[in-house]
DRENLUM-960593 format. One record per residue: residue number from 1; residue in three letters; x, y negated, z negated of N, C-alpha, C in turn. Coordinates in steps of 0.2 Angstrom, whole numbers, plus 5000, padded with zeros to 4 digits. Layout:
<atoms>
   n res n.xx n.yy n.zz ca.xx ca.yy ca.zz c.xx c.yy c.zz
 NUM ala    X    Y    Z     X     Y     Z    X    Y    Z
...
</atoms>
This chain:
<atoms>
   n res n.xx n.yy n.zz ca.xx ca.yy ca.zz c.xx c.yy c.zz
   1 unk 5831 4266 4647  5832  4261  4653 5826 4263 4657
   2 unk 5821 4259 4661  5818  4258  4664 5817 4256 4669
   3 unk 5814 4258 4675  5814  4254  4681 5808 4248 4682
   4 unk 5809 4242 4681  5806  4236  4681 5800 4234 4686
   5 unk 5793 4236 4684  5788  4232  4689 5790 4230 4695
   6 unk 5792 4224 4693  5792  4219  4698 5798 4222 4703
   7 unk 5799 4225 4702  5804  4228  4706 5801 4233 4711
   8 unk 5796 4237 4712  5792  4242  4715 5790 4242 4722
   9 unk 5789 4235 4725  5788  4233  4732 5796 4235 4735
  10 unk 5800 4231 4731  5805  4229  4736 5811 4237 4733
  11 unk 5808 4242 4729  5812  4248  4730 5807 4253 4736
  12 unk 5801 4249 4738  5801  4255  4743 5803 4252 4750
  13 unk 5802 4246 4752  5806  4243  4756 5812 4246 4758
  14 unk 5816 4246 4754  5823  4249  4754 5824 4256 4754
  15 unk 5819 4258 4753  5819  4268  4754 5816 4269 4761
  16 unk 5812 4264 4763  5809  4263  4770 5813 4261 4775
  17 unk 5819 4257 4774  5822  4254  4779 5828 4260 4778
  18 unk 5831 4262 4772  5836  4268  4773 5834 4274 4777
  19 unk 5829 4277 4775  5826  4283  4780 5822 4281 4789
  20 unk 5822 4276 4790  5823  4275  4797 5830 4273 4799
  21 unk 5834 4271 4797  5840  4268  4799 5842 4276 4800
  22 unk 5844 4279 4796  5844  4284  4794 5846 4290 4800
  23 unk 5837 4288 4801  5834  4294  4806 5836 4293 4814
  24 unk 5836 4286 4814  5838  4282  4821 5844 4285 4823
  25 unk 5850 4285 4817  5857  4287  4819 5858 4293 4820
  26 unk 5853 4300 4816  5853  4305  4817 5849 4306 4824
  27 unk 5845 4304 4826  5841  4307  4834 5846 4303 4840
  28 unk 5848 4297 4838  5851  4294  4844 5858 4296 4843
  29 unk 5862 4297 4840  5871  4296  4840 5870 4304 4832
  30 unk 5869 4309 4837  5869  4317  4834 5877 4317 4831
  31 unk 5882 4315 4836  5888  4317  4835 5893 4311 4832
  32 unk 5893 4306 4831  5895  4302  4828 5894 4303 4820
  33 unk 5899 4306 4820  5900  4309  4811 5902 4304 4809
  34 unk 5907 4299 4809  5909  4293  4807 5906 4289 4804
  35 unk 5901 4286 4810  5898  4281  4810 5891 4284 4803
  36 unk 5889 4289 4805  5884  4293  4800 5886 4294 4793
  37 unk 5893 4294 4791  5895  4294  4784 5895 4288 4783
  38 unk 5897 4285 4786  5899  4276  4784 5889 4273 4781
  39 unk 5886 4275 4786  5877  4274  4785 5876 4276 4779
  40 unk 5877 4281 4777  5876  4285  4774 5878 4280 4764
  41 unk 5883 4280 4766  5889  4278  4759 5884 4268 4758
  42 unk 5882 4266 4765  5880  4258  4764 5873 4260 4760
  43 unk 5871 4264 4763  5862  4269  4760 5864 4268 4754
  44 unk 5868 4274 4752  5867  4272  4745 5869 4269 4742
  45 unk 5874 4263 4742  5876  4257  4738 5870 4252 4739
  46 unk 5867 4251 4744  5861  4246  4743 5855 4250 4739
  47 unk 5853 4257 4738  5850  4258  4733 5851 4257 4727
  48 unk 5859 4258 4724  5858  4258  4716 5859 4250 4716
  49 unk 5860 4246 4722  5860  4238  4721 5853 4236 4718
  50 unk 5849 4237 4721  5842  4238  4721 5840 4239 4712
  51 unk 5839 4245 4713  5839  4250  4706 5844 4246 4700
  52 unk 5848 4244 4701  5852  4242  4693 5847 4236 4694
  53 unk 5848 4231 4699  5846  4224  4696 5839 4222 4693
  54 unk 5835 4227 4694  5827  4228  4693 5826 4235 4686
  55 unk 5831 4233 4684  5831  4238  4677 5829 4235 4672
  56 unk 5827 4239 4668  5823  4235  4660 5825 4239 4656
  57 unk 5831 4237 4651  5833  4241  4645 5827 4240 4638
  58 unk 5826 4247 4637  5822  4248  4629 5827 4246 4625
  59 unk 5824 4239 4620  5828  4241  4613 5824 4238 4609
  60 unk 5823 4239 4604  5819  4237  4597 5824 4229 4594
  61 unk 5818 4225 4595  5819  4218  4593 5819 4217 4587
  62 unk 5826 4210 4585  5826  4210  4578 5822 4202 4576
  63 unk 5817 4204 4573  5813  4196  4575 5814 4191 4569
  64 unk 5815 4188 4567  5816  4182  4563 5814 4175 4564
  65 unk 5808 4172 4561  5806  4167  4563 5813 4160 4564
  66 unk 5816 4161 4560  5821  4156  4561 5825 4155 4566
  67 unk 5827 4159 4569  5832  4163  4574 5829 4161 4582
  68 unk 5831 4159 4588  5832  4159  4592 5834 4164 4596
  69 unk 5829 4168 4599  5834  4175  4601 5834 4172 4610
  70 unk 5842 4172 4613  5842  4174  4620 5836 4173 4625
  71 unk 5835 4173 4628  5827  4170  4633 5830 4177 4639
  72 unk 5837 4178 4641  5839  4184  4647 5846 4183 4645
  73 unk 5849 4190 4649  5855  4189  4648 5860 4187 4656
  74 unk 5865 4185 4652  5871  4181  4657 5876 4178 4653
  75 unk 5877 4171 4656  5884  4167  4652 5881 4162 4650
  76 unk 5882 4158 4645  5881  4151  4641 5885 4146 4647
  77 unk 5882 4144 4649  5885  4136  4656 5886 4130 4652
  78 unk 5880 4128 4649  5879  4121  4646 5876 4122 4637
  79 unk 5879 4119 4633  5878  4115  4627 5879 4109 4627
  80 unk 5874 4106 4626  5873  4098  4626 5868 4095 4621
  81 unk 5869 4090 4620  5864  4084  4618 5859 4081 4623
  82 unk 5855 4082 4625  5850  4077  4631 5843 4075 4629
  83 unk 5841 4071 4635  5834  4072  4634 5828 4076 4639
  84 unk 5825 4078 4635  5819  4082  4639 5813 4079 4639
  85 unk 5811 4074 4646  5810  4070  4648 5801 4075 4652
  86 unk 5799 4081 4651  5793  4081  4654 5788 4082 4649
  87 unk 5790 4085 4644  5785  4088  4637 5786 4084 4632
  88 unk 5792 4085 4629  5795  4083  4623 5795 4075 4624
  89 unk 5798 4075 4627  5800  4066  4629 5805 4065 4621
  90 unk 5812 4067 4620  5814  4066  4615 5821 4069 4616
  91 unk 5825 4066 4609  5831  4071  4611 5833 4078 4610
  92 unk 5837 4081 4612  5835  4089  4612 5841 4091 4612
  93 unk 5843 4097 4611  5850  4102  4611 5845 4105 4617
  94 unk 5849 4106 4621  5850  4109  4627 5856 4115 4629
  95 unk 5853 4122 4630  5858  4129  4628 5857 4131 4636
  96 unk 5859 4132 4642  5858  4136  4648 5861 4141 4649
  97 unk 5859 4147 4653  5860  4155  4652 5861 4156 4659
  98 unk 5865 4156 4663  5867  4157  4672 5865 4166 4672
  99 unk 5864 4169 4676  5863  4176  4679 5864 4176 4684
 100 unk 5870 4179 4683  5873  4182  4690 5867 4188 4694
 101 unk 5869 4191 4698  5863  4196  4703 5865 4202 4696
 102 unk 5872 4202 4692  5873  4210  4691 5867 4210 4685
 103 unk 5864 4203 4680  5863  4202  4675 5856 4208 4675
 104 unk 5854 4209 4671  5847  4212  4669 5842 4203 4668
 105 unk 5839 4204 4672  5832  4199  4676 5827 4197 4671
 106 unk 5827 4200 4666  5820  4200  4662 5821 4195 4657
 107 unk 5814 4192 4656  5816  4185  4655 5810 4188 4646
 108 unk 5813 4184 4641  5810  4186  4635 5810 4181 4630
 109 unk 5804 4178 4628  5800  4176  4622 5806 4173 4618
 110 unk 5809 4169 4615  5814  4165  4611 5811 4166 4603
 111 unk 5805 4164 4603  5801  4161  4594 5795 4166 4597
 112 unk 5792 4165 4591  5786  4169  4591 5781 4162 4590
 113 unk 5773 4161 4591  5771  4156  4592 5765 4157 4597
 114 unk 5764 4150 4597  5756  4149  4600 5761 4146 4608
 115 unk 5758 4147 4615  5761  4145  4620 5755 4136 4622
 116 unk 5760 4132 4619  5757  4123  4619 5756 4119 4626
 117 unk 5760 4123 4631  5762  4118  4638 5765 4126 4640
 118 unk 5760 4125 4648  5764  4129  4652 5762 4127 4659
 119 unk 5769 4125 4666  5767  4122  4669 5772 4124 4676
 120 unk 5769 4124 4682  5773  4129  4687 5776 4122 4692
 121 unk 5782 4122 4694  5784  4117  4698 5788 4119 4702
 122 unk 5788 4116 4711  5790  4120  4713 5796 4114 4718
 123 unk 5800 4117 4720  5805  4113  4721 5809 4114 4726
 124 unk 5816 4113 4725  5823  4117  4730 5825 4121 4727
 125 unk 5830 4123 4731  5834  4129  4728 5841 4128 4731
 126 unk 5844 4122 4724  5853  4123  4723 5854 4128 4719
 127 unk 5859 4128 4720  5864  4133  4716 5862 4132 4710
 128 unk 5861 4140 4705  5859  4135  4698 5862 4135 4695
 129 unk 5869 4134 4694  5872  4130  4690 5872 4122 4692
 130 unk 5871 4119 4697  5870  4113  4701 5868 4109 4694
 131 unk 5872 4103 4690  5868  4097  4688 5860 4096 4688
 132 unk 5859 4096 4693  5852  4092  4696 5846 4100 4697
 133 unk 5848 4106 4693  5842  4111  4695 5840 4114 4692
 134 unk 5840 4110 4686  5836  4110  4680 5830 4106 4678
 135 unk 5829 4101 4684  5824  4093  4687 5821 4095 4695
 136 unk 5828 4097 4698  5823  4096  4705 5826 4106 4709
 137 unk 5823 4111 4706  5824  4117  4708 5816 4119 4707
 138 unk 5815 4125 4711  5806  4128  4708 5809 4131 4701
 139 unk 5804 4129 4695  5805  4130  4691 5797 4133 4688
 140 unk 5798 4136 4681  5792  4136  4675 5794 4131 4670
 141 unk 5790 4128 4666  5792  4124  4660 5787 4129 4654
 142 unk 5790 4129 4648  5786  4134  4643 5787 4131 4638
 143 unk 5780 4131 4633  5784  4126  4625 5780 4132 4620
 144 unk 5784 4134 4617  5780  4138  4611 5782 4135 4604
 145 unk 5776 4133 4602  5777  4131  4594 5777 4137 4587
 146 unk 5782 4137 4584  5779  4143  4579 5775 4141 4572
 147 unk 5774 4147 4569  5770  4144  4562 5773 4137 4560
 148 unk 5780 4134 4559  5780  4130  4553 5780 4121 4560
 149 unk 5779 4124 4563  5776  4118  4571 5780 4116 4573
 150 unk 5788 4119 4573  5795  4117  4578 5792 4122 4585
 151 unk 5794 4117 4590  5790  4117  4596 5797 4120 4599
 152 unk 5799 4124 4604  5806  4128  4607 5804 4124 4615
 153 unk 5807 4122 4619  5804  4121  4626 5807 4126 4630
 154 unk 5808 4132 4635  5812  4135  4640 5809 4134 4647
 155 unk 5812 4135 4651  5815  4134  4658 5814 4141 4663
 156 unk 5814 4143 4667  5816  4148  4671 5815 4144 4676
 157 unk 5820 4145 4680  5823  4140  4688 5825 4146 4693
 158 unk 5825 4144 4697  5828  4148  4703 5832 4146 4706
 159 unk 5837 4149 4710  5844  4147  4711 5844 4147 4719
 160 unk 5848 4149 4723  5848  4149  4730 5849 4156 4731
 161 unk 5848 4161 4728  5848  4167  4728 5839 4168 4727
 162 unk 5839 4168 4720  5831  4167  4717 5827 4164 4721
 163 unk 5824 4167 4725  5815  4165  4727 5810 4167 4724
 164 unk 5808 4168 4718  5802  4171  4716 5805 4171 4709
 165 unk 5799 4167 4705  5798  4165  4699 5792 4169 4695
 166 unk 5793 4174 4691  5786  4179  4689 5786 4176 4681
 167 unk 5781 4175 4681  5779  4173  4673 5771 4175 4669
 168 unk 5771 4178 4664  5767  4182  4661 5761 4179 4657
 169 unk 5763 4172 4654  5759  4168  4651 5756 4163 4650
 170 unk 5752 4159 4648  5747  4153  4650 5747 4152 4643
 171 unk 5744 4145 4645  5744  4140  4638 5739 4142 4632
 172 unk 5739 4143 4628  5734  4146  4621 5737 4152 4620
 173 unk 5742 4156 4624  5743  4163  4622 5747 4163 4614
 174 unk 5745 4166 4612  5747  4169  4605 5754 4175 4608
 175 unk 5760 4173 4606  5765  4178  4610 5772 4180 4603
 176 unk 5775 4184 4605  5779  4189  4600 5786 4185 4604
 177 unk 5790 4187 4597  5797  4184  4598 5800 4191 4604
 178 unk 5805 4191 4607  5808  4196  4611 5803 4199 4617
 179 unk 5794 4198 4616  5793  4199  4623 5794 4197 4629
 180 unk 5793 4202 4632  5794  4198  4640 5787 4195 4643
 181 unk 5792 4187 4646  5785  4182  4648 5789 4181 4654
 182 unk 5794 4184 4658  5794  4183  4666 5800 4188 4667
 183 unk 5801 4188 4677  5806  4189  4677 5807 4184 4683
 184 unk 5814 4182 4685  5817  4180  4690 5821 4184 4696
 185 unk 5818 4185 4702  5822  4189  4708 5829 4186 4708
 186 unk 5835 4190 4707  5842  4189  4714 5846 4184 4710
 187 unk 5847 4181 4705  5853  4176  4702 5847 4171 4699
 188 unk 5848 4168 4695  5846  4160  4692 5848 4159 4686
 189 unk 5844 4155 4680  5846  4151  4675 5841 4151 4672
 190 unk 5843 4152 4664  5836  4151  4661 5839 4143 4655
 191 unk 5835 4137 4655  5836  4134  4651 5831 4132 4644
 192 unk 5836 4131 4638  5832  4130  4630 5833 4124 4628
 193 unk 5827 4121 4627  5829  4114  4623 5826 4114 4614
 194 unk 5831 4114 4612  5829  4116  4603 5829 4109 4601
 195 unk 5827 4108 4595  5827  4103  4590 5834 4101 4586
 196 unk 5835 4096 4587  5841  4091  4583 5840 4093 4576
 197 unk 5848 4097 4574  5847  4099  4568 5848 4108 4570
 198 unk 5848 4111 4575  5847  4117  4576 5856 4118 4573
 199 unk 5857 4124 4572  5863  4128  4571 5867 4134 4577
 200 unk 5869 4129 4579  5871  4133  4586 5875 4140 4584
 201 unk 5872 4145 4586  5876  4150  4584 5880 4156 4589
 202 unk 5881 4151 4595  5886  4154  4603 5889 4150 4605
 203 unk 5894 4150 4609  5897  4145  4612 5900 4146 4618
 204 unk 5900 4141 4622  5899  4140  4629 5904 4145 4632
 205 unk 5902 4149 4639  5905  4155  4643 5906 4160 4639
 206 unk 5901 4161 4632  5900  4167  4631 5895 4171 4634
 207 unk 5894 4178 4634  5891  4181  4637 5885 4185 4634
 208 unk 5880 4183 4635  5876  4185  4629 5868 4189 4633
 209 unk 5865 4194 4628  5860  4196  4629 5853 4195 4627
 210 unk 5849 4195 4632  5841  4192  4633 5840 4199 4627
 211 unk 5835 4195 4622  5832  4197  4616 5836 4201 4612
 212 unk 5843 4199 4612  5846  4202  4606 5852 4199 4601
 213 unk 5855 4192 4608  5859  4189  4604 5856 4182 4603
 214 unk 5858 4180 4595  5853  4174  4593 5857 4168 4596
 215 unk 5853 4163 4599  5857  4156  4601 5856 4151 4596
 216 unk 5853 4150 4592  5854  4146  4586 5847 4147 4581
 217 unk 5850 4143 4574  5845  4145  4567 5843 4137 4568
 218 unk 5835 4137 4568  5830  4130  4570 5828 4128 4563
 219 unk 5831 4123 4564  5826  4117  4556 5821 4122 4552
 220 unk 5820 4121 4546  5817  4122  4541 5809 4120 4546
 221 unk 5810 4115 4546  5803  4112  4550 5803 4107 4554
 222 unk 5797 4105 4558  5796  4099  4562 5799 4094 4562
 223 unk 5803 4090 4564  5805  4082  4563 5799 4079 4561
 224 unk 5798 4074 4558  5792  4071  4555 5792 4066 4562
 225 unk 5786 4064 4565  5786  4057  4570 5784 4051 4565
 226 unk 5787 4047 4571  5787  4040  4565 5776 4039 4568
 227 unk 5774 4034 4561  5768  4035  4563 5768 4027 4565
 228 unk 5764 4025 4570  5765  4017  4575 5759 4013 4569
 229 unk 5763 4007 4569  5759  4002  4563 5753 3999 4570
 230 unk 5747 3999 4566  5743  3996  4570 5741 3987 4565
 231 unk 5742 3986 4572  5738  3977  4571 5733 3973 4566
 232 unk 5733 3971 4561  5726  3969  4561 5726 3962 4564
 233 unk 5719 3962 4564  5719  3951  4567 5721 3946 4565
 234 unk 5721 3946 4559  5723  3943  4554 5733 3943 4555
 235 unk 5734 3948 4555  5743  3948  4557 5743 3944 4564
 236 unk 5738 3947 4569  5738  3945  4577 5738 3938 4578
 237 unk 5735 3932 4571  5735  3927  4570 5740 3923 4568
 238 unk 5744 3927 4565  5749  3924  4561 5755 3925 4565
 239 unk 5757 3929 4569  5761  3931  4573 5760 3927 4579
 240 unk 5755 3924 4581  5754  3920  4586 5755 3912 4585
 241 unk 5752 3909 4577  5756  3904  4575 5761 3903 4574
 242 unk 5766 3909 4572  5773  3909  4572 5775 3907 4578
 243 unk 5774 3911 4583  5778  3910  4591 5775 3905 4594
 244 unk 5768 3901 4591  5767  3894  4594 5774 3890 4592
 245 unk 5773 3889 4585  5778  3888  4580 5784 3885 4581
 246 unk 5788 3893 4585  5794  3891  4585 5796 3888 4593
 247 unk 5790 3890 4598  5792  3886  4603 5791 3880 4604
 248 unk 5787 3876 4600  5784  3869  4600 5791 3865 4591
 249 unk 5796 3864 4592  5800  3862  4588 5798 3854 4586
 250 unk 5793 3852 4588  5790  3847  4587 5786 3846 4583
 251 unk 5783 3840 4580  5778  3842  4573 5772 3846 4576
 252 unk 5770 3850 4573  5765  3854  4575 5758 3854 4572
 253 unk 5755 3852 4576  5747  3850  4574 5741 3856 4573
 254 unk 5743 3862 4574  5741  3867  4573 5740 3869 4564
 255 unk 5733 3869 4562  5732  3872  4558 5732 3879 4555
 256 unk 5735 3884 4550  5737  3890  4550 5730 3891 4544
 257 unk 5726 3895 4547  5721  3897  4542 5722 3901 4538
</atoms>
């Protein structure tokens, strides 16, 4: 167990504000032993407040290209069918991960992959379990595609606690399954949009850890995309006799070449 970077401004903060409060009670109010235990006992529950929520646990990652590992740890909120309307434009299984403030914050890599889309958006701050703070919350949007070219999309949203979105990677990065690519301050939500066909392997209000418990086994491979028929003139001809054709029910003087 470690004490987490992003954590380092706001633990001296908190040893600066404890040691003047501190000091002020001891030179002002010498004899109030009461009130100085009670100081004392709030001191140090806001430090290990502090301290635990900015902790970063060591553990060796089990990486499997087929497996979806956890993005952070929390509860499963949403399993759905939807569409993921800003990248993918398609339909998607949609997996969401709530974190409480006790959760560990450390946000990590799902697939291993090329990073294809990455996009910083900034917004409100509903509650994030809120319907709507998955679209209109400040958020990151991230798409890693792996070797066999299934694309993973993930989320990091901030919540009404969460003000501050930290994120580690930009688009072209070449990134490992179980890395850390953010963290989120004080409570939020991390959401996953997998491919149709995934194999869900959690389910909803369970409690699950970031890069170690797997949320589903992904397609063999890429859905094929349908390829768009292009026109020739010759069809643009014919199709256009026809709908003369059929609007005109009258004898038709129109000759079809």
């Amino acid at each position: 167990m470690t004490f987490h970077k992003e954590g380092y401004t706001s633990l001296a903060i908190c040893v600066l504000f404890i040691a003047v409060l501190n000091a002020v009670i001891d030179f002002y109010l010498p004899d109030a032993h009461l009130l100085k235990w009670i100081v004392y006992i709030l001191s140090f529950l806001l430090f290990v407040i502090i301290v635990q929520f900015f902790r970063s646990p060591r553990f060796a990652v089990a990486t499997d290209e087929k497996m979806v590992l956890c993005p952070a740890d929390g509860k499963v909120v949403v399993i759905e069918e939807t569409t993921e309307t800003e990248y993918l434009k398609d339909k998607r299984i949609q997996l969401s991960v709530f974190m409480s403030p006790v959760n560990v914050h450390v946000n990590r890599n799902p697939i291993a992959g090329v990073v294809r889309y990455f996009k910083y958006n900034p917004g409100k701050y509903l509650v994030a379990w809120h319907p709507k703070s998955s679209t209109e919350n400040e958020r990151t949007t991230i798409v890693i595609e792996n070797s066999a070219g299934v694309a993973v999309l993930f989320r990091q949203i901030a919540g009404a606690l969460a003000r501050r979105i930290v994120w580690y990677v930009k688009e072209g990065d070449k990134v490992e399954q179980g890395q850390q690519f953010g963290f989120i301050k004080f409570g939020s939500r991390v959401d996953v949009f997998l491919p149709l066909g995934s194999e869900i392997k959690v389910e909803l209000g369970q409690v699950v850890k970031g890069g170690r418990t797997i949320l589903a086994e992904l397609p063999a491979k890429a859905a094929a995309k349908p390829v768009p028929q292009i026109a020739t003139p010759k069809q643009d001809a014919d199709d256009a006799f026809e709908a003369v054709a059929k609007a005109r029910p009258v004898k038709n003087t129109i000759k079809k070449k």
